[in-house]
matplotlib code that plots the C-alpha trace (Angstrom):
import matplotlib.pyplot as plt

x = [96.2, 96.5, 93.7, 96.6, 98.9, 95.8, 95.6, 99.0, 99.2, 96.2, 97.3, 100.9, 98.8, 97.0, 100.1, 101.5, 98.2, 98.9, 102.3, 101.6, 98.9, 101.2, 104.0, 102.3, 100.5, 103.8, 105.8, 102.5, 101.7, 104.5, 106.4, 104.2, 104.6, 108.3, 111.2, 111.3, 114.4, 112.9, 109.5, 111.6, 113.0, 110.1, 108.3, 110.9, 111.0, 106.8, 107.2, 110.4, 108.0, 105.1, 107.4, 108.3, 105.0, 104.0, 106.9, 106.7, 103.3, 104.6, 107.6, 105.3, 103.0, 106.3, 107.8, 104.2, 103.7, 107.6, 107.0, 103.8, 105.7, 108.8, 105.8, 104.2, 107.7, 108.4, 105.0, 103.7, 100.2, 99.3, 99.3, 96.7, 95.0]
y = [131.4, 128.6, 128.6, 127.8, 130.9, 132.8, 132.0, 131.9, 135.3, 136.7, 135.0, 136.8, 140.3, 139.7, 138.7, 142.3, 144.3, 142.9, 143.5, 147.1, 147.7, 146.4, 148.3, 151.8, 150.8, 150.3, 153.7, 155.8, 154.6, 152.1, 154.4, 155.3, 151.2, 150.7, 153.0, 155.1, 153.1, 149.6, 151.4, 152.1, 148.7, 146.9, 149.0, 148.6, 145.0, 144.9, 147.0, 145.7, 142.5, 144.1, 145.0, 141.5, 140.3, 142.8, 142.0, 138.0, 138.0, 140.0, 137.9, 134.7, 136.2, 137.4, 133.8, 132.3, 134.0, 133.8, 129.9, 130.0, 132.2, 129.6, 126.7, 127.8, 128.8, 125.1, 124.1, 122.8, 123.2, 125.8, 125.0, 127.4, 124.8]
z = [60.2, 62.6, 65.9, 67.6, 66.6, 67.0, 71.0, 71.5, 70.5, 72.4, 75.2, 74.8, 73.8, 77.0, 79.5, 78.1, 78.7, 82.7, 82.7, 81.5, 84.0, 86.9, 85.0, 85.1, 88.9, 90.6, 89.1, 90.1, 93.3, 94.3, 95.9, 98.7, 99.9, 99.2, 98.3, 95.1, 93.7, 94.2, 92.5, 89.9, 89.6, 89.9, 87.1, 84.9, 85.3, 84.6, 81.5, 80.1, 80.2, 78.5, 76.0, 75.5, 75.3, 72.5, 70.5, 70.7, 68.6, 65.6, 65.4, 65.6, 62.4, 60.7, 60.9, 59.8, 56.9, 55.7, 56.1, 54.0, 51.2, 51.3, 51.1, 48.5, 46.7, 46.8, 45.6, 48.6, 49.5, 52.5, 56.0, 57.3, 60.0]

ax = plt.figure().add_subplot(projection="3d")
ax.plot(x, y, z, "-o")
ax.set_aspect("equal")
plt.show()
C-alpha cells in the first residue's frame, strides 16, 4: 500500500482517538463547567467526529484495493508506491 495512504490514515485514526477522548471528557465532566444541554451538544459534535474519522480510513483502503483489482483486470501493472 502507498506510505502515503498509510499516514493519511493514521493521521485520520489518530484525529478520531482525540475526538473520542474529548468526546467522552465533555459528556462525563462537561457538565459541571457549562449546562447539561450544551454538554450534550458539544459531546455529540466530538463523537459524531470520531465517528467520521474512523470511517474515512476504511473507505480510503476499500477504494485502494478496488482500484488495484480494476488495474490489474486491465493488465496494468500495480501501483503499490
Amino acid at each position: 500500500m502507498d506510505e502515503r495512504l498509510k499516514k493519511r490514515m493514521l493521521a485520520f485514526y489518530f484525529a478520531g482517538a482525540v475526538n473520542l477522548i474529548l468526546g467522552l471528557y465533555v459528556l462525563t465532566a462537561g457538565a459541571v463547567h457549562m449546562g447539561e444541554t450544551t454538554a450534550l451538544l458539544i459531546g455529540l459534535f466530538f463523537l459524531g467526529f470520531a465517528a467520521v474519522d474512523f470511517y474515512f480510513p476504511r473507505a480510503m483502503k476499500k477504494k485502494w484495493l478496488e482500484d488495484q483489482a480494476r488495474l490489474k483486470a486491465a493488465g496494468q501493472p500495480d501501483r503499490a508506491n
